[in-house]
Each structure stands twice: as C-alpha cells, then as structure tokens.
C-alpha positions in Angstrom: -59.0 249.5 82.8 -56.6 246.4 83.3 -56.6 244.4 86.2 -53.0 245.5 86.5 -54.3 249.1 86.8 -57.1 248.1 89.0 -54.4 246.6 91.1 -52.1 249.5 91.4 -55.1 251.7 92.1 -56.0 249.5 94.8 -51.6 249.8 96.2 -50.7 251.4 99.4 -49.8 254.9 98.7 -46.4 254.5 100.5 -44.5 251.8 101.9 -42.4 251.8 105.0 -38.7 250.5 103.9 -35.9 249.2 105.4 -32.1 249.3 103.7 -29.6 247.4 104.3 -26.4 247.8 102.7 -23.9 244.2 102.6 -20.2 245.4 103.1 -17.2 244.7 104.7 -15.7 248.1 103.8 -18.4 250.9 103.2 -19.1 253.4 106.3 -22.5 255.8 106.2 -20.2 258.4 105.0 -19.0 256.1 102.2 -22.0 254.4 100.9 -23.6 256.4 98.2 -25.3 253.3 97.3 -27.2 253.0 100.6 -27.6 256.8 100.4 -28.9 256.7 96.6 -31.4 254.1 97.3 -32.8 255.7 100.2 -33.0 259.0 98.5 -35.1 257.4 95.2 -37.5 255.4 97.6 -38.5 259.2 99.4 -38.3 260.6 95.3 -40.8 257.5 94.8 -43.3 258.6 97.9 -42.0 255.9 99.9 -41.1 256.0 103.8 -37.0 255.0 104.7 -38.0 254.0 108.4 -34.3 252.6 109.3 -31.1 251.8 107.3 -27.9 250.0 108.4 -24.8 248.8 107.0 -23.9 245.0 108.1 -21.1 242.9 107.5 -21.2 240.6 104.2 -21.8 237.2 106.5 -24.8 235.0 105.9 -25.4 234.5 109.7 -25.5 238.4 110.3 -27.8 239.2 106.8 -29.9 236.3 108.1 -30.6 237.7 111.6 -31.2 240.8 110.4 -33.2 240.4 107.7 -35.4 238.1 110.7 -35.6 240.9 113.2 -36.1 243.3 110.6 -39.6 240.7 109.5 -40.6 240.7 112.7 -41.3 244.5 113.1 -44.3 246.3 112.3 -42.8 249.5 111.3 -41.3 247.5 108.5 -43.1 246.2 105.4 -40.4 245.9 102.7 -36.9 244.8 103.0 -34.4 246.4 100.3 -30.4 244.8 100.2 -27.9 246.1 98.2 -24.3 244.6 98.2 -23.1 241.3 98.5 -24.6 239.8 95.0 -21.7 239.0 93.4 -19.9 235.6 92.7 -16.9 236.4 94.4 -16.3 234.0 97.7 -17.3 237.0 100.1 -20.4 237.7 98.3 -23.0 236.2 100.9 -26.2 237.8 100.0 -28.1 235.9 97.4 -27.8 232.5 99.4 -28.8 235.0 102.8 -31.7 235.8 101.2 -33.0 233.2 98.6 -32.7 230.7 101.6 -35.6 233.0 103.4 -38.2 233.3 100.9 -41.5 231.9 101.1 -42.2 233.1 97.8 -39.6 234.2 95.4 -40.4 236.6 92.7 -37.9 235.3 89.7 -38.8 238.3 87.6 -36.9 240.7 89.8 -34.1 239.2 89.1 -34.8 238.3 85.2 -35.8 241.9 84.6 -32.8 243.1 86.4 -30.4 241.1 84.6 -31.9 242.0 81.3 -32.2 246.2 81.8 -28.7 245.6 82.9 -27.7 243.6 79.5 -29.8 245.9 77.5 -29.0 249.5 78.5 -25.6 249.1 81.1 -23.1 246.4 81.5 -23.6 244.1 78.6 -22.8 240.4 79.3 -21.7 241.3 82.7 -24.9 241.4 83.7 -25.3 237.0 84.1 -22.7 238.1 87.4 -25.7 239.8 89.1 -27.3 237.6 91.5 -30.2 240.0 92.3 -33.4 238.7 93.9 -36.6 239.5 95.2 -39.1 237.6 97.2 -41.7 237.3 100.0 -40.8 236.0 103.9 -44.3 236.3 106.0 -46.0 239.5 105.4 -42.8 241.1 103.9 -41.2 241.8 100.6 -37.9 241.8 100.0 -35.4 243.0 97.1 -31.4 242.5 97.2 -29.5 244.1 94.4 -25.8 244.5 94.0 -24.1 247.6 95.4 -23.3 249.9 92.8 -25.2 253.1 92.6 -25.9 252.1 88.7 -27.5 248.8 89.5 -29.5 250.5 92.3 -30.7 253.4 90.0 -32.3 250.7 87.7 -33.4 248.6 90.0 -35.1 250.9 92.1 -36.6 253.5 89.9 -37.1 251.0 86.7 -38.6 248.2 88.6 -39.3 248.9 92.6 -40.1 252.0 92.9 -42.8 251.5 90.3 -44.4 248.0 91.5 -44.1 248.2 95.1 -47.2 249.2 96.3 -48.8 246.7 93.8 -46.8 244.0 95.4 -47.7 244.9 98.8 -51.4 244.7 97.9 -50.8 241.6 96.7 -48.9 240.1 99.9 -51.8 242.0 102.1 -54.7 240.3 99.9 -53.9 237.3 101.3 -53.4 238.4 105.0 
C-alpha cells in the first residue's frame, strides 16, 4: 500500500462542513449551487453543520469566514461564488488573504478539469482556491452548479478527509 493510501485509511470518516455561498442576488430558494454542494458533501458521507448566503463584500466573507474558524462544530470551510474577475467578485482576495497555508493544487486541478472536460479556455477566469487558516481547511470555487459538481465530487469530496488528517497531524 502507498503512503497515500495509508493516509486516507488513517482520514476522518466524515467532516463537519460549513457553506457559504458569495452573492448579492441568490436567496435559499434560488441557490441551487449552495443547495448542490450541500447535497454532494452528505452523497460524499460528510456532515453540512450550517450554511449561509452572504453578501459578495471582502469585509463580510472575512468576518465570517473568522467566526466560522473559531467554532468547534466546524472543521472545513467550503465558498462558492464570488471567484470571478468582475469588480464585484470579492472572494479570492477574502480568502487567499486568510490562509496560513494555501493549497495551489486546488485551484491548478480545478482550472485544468474545467479546461479539459467543461469550459475550455474560460477556465484561466476561475479564481478558485483552497487553503488552511488554524486548524481549518478551506475551499472557494465559483458559483455555478457545473463548477461545484467538479470541484466537489472530482477533487473535495474525494481528498477531504486526507487533508483533515494532515492539518490534525500537526495539532
């Protein structure tokens, strides 16, 4: 066996998650990506334990991405919205201005399934990024119920527990 294998042996068998969907205009009712997400992360044996929509503001996906960190209920941030380039599109600088650690292949991976099987060239708009603040790991990915189906059930959903042993080998 790999020590890759070893390492997801050793995983969590579920994570407790936090979403947070980044918009100005979507509602609970209106937010399948929220909804999708949450739904693929219980598929995945995960735990949703709260989800909120917030307004795409850095000062607002800053203080709640630090309250959410600060709770014990909650062991992995998720974001979706807000990745763009457009001047709204707050959530990359929000997050990536956070990170102890930042985990460049989240993004790299995401970019290239989303080259490679989705959106073509379009993908170099996605600002999608994952990371580490404290004890916590974190994931923002743009809003569309596409780019939330890849990234969590092609890359999440299948490493989370491995990175959550790795952020709790070191506590």
């Amino acid at each position: 066996m790999n020590s890759v294998q070893e390492h997801r042996n050793e995983a969590p068998e579920t994570v407790q998650c936090m979403v947070i969907t980044v918009s100005d205009t979507r509602t609970k009712d209106t937010d399948k990506g929220g909804q999708l997400m949450q739904e693929l992360l219980r598929d995945a044996g995960y735990t949703v334990v709260d989800y909120i929509i917030i307004p795409d503001d850095t000062s607002t996906i800053q203080s709640v991405i630090h309250q959410s960190v600060i709770r014990d209920d909650i062991e992995a941030i998720l974001l979706t919205g807000g990745t763009g380039i457009s001047p709204r599109d707050n959530t990359y600088e929000a997050v990536h201005s956070l990170l102890d650690k930042e985990l460049p292949g989240f993004g790299e991976i995401f970019r290239y399934l989303s080259f490679a099987e989705d959106i073509g060239t379009a993908a170099i708009l996605s600002r999608a990024v994952g990371g580490v603040i404290g004890s916590k790991a974190i994931f923002s990915m743009p809003g569309s119920t596409g780019a939330v189906k890849l990234a969590i059930t092609r890359i999440i959903a299948p490493e989370l527990g491995h990175v959550m042993r790795e952020i709790y080998k070191t506590k």
